[in-house]
FIVEX-431399 format. One record per residue (C-alpha): residue in one letter; x, y negated, z. Coordinates in pm, whole numbers, always signed. Each point is the difference from the previous one (the first is absolute). Layout:
BEGIN
+---------+--------+--------+--------+
! residuo !      u !      v !      w !
+---------+--------+--------+--------+
!       A !      X !      Y !      Z !
...
+---------+--------+--------+--------+
//
This chain:
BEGIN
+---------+--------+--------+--------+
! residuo !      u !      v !      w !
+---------+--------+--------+--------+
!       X !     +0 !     +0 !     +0 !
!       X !   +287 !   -262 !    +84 !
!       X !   +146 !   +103 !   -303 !
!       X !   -309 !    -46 !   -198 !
!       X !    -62 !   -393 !   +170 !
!       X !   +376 !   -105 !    -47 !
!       X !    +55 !   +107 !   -378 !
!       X !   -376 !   -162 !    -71 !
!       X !   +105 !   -303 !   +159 !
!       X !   +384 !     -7 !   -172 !
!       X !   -160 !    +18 !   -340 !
!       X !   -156 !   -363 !    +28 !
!       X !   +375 !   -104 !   +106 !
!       X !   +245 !   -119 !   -193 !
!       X !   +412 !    +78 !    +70 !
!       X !   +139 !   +319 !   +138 !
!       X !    -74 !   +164 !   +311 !
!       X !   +175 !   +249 !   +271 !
!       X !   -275 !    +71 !   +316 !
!       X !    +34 !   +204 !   +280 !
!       X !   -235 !   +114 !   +240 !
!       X !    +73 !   +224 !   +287 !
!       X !   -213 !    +95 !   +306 !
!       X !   +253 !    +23 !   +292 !
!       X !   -210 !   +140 !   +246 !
!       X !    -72 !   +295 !   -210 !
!       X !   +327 !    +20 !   -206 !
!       X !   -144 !     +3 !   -331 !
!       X !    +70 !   -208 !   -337 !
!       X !   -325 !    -77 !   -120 !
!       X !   +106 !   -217 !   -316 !
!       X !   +359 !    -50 !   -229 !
!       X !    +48 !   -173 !   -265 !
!       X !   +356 !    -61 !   -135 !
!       X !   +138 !    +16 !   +334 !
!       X !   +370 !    +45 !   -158 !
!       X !    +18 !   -269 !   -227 !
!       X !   +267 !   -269 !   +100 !
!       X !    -94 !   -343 !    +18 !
!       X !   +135 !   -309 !   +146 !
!       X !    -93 !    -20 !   +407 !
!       X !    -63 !   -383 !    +20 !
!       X !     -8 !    -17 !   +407 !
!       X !    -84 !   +362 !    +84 !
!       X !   +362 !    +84 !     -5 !
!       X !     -4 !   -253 !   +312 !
!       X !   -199 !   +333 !   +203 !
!       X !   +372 !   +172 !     -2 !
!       X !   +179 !   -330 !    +46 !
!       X !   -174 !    +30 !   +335 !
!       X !    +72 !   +313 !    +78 !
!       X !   +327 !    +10 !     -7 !
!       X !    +11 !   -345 !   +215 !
!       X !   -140 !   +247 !   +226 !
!       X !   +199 !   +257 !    -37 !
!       X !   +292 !   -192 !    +81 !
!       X !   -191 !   -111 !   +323 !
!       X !    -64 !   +348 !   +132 !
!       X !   +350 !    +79 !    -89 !
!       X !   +137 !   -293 !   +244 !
!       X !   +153 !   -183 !   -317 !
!       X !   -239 !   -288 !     -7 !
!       X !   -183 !   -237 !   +276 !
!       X !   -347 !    -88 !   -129 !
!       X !    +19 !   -276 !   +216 !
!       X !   +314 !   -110 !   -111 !
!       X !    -21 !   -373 !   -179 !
!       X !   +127 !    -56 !   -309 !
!       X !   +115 !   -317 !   -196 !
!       X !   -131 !    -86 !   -355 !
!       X !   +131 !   -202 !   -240 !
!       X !   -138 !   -222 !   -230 !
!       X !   +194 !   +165 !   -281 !
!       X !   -205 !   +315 !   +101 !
!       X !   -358 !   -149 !    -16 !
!       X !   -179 !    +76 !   -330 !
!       X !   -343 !   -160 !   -128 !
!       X !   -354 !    +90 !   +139 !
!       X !   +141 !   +113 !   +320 !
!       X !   -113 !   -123 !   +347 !
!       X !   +370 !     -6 !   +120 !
!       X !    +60 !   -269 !   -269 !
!       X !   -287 !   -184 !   +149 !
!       X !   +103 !    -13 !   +344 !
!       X !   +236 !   -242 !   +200 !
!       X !   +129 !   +285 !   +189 !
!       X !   +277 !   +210 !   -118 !
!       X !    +28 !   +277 !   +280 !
!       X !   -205 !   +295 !    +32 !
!       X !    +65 !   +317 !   +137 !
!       X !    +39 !   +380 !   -190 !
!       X !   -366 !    +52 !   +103 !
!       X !   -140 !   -347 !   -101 !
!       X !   +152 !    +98 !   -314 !
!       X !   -153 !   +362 !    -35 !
!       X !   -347 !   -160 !   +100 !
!       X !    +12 !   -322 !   -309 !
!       X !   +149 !   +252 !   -261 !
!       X !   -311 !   +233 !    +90 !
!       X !   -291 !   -192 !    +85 !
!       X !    +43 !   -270 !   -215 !
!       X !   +241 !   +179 !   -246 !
!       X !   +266 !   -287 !    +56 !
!       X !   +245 !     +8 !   -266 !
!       X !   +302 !   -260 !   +155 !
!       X !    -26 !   +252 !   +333 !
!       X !    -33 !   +352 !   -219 !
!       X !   +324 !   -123 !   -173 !
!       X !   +175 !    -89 !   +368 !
!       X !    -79 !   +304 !   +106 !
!       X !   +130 !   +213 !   -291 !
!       X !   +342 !   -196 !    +27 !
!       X !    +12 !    +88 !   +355 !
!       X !    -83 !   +401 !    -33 !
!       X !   +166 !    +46 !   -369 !
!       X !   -154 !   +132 !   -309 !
!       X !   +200 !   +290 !     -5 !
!       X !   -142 !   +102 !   +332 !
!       X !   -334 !    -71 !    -68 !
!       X !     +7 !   +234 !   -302 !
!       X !   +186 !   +263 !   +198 !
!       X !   -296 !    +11 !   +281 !
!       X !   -215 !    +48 !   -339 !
!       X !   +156 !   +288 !   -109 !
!       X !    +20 !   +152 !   +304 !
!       X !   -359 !    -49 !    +65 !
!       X !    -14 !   +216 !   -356 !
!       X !   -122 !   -306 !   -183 !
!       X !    +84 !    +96 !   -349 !
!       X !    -54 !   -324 !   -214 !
!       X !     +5 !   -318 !   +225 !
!       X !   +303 !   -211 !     -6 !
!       X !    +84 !   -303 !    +98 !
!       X !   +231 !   -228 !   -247 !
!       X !    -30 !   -333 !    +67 !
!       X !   -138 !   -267 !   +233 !
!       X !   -303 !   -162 !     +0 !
!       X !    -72 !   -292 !   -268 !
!       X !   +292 !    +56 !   -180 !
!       X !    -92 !    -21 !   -329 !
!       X !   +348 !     +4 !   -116 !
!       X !    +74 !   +322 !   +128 !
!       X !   -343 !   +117 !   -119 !
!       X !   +104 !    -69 !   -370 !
!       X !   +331 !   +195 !     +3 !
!       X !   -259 !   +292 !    +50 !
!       X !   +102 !     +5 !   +411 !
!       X !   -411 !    +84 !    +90 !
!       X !    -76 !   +116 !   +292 !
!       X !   -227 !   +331 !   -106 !
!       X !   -208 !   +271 !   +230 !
!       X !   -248 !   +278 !   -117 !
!       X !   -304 !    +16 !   +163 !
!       X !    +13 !   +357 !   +160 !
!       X !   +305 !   -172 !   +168 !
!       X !   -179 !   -258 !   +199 !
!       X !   -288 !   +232 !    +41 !
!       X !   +290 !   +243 !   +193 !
!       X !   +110 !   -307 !   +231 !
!       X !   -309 !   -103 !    +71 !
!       X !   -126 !   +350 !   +108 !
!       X !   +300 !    +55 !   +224 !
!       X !    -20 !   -338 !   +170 !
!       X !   -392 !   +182 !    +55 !
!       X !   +123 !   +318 !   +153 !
!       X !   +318 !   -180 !   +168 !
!       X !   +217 !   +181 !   -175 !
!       X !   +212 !   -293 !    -15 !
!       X !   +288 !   -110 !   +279 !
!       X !   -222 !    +41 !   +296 !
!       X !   -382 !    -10 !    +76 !
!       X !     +8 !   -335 !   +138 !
!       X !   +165 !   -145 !   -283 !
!       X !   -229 !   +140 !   -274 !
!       X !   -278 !   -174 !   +159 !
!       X !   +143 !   -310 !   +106 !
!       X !    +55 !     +5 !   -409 !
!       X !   -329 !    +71 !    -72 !
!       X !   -152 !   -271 !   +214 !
!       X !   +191 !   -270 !   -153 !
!       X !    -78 !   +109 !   -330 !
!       X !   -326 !    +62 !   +107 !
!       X !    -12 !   -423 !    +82 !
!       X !    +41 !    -79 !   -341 !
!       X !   -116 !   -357 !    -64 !
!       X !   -153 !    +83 !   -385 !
!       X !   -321 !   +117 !    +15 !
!       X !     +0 !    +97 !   -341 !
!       X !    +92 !   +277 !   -222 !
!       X !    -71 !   +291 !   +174 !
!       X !   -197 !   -107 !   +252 !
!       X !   -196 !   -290 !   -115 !
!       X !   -322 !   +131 !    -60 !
!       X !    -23 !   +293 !   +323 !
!       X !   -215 !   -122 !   +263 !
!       X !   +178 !   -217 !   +249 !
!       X !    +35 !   +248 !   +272 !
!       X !   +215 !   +266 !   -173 !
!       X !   +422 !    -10 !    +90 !
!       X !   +203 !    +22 !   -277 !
!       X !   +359 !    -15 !    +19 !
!       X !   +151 !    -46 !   -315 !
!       X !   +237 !   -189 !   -263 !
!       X !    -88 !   -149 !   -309 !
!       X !   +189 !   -152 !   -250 !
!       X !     +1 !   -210 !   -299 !
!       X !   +226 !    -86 !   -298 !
!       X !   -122 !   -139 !   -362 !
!       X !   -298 !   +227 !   -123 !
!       X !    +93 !   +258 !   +259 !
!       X !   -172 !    +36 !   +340 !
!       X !    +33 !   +304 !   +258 !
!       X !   -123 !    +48 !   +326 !
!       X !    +76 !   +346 !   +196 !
!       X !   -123 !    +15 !   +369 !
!       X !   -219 !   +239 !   +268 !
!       X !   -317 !   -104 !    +38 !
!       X !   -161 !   +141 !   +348 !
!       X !   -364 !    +73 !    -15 !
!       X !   -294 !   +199 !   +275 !
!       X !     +8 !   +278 !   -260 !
!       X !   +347 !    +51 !    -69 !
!       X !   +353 !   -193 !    -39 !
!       X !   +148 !     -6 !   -399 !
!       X !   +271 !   -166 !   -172 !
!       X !   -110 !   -181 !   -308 !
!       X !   +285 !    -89 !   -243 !
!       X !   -104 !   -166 !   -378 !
!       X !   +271 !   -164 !   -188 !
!       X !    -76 !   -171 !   -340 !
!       X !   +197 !   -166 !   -229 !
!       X !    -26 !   -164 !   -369 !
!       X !   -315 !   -158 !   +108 !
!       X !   -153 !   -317 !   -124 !
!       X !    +87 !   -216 !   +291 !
!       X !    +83 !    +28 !   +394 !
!       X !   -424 !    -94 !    +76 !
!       X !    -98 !   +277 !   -273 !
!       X !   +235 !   +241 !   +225 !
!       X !   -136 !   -115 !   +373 !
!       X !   -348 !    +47 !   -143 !
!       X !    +73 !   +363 !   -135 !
!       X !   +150 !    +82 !   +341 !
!       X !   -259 !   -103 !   +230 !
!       X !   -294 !   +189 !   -213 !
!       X !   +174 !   +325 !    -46 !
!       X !    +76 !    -45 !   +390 !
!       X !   -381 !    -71 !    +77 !
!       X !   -131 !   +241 !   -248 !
!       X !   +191 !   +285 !   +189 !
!       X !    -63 !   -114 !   +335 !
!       X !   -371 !     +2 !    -57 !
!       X !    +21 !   +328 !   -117 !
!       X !   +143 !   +112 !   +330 !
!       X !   -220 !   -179 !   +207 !
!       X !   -334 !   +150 !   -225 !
!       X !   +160 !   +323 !    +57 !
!       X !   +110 !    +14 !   +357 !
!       X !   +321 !    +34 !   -132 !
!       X !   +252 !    +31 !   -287 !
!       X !   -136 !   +287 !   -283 !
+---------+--------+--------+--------+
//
């Protein structure tokens, strides 16, 4: 039945689509569609970024309350940081702007401080196959050398479902990560058109004519993760629009069935 909803609904869209719909309670994919197919992350890749901030935490090698300085060579357009008179904020500060409000000046502080290399190392051995982080944030330059930053979405699907089950660092830290991504200020995507009630911690993201948004969403029936990635669209509203119906047509489903089918 989901199957039969989301391919109806994708054939009045226009671009190319990956979706993924798991039930985690149950432990069952109920929908995939071109769930290998690499693609450029926008800021989902930031979901790892944060992980291995964390990692380093648990491992002793980095105070979350530790302050750091940032420059104004480091500040980079539509960015908060850039806005602000104040140029000191701590690891976690950091952490909470790159995920909340998907902060590009503090995503790019925070990758100089932890290292791409490392970053992509905790991705592999988290037996991510296809993400990979290859430049910073707003760097266009980089970006047209061919230095994208890329994930499939089974990947992110993988990281989000062990941050679920805590398979990640420790318990406590998988939902401490959760929460914060579960305070994300866009109400779009996603989870624009579920009823106002409903937690969903998640991570969109957004480049020209693409638009992605992987997260859990927690419901009375059951908890699933909900990942749709589309790119060669029309325009960035054409691709928020597509992702909040396919997200509402499938949660109404659930909720007219008790439950995911």
């Amino acid at each position: 039945m989901i199957e039969k909803i989301i391919n109806t609904t994708l054939m009045t869209m226009e671009g190319d689509f990956s979706i993924i719909v798991k039930d985690l309670n149950r432990d069952i994919l109920l929908f995939e569609k071109d769930a290998e197919r690499q693609i450029p992350s926008a800021s989902t890749i930031k979901i790892l970024i944060m992980v291995e901030a964390y990692r380093r935490y648990i491992n002793g090698k980095l105070d979350l309350n530790e302050k750091i300085s940032i420059y104004n060579a480091e500040k980079v357009e539509f960015s908060l940081i850039s806005e602000m008179n104040t140029n000191h904020y701590t690891v976690k500060d950091l952490i909470i702007l790159m995920m909340t409000i998907s902060d590009n000046t503090a995503t790019n502080v925070l990758i100089g401080l932890l290292g791409m290399d490392d970053i992509n190392n905790l991705g592999r051995e988290l037996g991510l196959r296809g993400t990979n982080l290859q430049r910073k944030m707003m760097d266009f330059e980089a970006a047209m050398k061919g230095r994208q930053n890329l994930t499939i979405p089974s990947d992110l699907v993988k990281l989000m479902e062990k941050l679920y089950r805590n398979e990640i660092l420790t318990p406590t830290a998988c939902q401490e990560m959760l929460k914060i991504m579960s305070t994300t200020v866009s109400k779009d995507f996603i989870i624009r058109d579920l009823p106002v009630d409903i937690k969903c911690a998640h991570k969109p993201g957004e480049l020209d004519c693409i638009n992605h948004d992987i997260g859990i969403i927690y419901t009375p029936s059951c908890d699933y993760i909900l990942g749709i990635f589309a790119t060669n669209l029309k325009d960035n509203i054409q691709g928020r629009n597509y992702i909040a119906q396919l997200s509402k047509e499938l949660f109404d489903h659930m909720v007219k069935l008790g439950g995911l089918k």
